[in-house]
N, C-alpha and C positions, 0 to 999 in steps of 0.2 A: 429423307432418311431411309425410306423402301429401299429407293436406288443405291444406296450406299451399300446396304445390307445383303443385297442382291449381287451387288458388286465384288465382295467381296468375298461372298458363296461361291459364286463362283471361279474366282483364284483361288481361293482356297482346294478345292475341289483338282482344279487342273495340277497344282503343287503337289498336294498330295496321290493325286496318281504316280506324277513323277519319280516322287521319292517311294514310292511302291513298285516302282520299274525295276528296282536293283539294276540300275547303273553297272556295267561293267568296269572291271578295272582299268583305270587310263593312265597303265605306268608303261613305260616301254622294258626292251630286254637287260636295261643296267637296272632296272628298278626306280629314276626317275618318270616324276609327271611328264603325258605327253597332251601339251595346252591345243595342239589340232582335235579338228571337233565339233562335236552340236553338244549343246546345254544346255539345260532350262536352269530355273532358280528364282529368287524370291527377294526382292529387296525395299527397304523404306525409303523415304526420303523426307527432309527436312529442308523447308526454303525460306529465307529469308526478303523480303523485298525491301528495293534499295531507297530512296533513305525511309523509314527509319531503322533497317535493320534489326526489324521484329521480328517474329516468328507469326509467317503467313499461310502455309500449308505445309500439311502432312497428307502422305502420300505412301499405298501398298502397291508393290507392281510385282507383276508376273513376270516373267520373263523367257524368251527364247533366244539363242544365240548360235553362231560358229566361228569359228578361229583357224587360221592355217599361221605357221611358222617358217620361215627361211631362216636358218639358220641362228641368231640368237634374238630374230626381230620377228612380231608377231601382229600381223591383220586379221580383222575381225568386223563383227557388224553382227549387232543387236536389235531386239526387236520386245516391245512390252505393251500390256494393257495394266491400267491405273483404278483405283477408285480416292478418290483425293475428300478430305476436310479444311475447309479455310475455316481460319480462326473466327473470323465473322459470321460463321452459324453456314457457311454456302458448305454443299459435297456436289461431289457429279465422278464421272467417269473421263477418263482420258487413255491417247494413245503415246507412243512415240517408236521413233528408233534412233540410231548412232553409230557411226564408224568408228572404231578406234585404232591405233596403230599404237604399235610399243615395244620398247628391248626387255627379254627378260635377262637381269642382272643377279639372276643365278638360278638352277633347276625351280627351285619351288619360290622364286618369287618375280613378276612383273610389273613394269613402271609403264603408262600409258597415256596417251592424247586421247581425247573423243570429240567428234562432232557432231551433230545431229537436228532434232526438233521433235518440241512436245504440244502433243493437240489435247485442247481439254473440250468439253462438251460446251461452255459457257463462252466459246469463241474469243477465249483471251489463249491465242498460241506463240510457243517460245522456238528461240534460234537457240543452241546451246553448246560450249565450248567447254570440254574438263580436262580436268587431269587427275587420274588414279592408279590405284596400285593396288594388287592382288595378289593375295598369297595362297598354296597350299598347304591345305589343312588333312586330309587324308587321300588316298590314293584316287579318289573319284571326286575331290570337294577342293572349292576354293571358296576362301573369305575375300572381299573386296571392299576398297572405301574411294572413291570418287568425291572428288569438287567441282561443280558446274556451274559456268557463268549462265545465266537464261538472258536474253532477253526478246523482247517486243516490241511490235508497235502501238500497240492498245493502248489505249488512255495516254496518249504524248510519251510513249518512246519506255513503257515501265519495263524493271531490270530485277533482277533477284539474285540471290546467290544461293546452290540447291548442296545439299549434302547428300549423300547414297552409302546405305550400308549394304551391301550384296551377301547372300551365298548362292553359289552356281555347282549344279551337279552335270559333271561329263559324262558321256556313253559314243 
């Protein structure tokens, strides 16, 4: 439980600097968001493991990122550290990152793929495939919800399905 507490001081801590940065404006010269970029931001996560589709861990992650755009199509690659609770009384710390790639289907909103992998302290680590979509919310903020397949080899092949709520501040 230290661990957890610690863990979580800690994102907390790095978040809040962040959002004490004052972020610059990341509109361009029409006054649209411009999604090129570094990031940071703050997201939960909800997972389920497969079968029985219970609720297995909750998860706080920090997050860093950057994005570049061609034209209405936008890559990117992510980066976060974790502090996780399983329903079964376990916490630990964990890491991950993920590429994603995606069209935005209009100034202030993007649909996206991600790939990646998540490492948790307790040596059960996931392969992970999503698809999400982000929107803007103010000139420097985007709100985000991702769906991610996990899975592993650990214990014969275990699988989860991960929910993500995000916000990411641009600069």
């Amino acid at each position: 439980m230290k661990k957890l507490a610690l863990s979580i001081g800690a994102m907390a801590m790095m978040v809040s600097g962040a959002m004490a940065a004052d972020p610059l404006a990341q509109t361009d010269a029409n006054g649209d968001f411009e999604w090129d970029g570094v990031y940071v931001g703050v997201s939960g996560t909800a997972a389920f493991l497969n079968p029985p589709f219970v609720f297995t861990v909750g998860r706080i992650n920090a997050l860093v990122g950057a994005n570049v755009t061609s034209g209405d199509f936008l890559f990117g690659a992510e980066g976060w550290v974790s502090a996780y609770s399983m329903s079964f009384g376990s916490t630990g710390v964990g890491a991950g990152g993920a590429l994603r790639a995606g069209m935005l289907i209009s100034p202030d909103a993007l649909l996206y793929v991600s790939a990646g992998a998540q490492f948790a302290d307790s040596g059960v680590n996931f392969a992970t495939v999503g698809l999400g979509t982000e929107f803007v919310v103010s000139e420097n903020m985007t709100l985000g919800l991702e769906y991610k397949y996990m899975a592993s080899t650990a214990f014969g092949g275990m699988t989860a399905n991960a929910f993500d709520a995000t916000l990411r501040w641009g600069f």
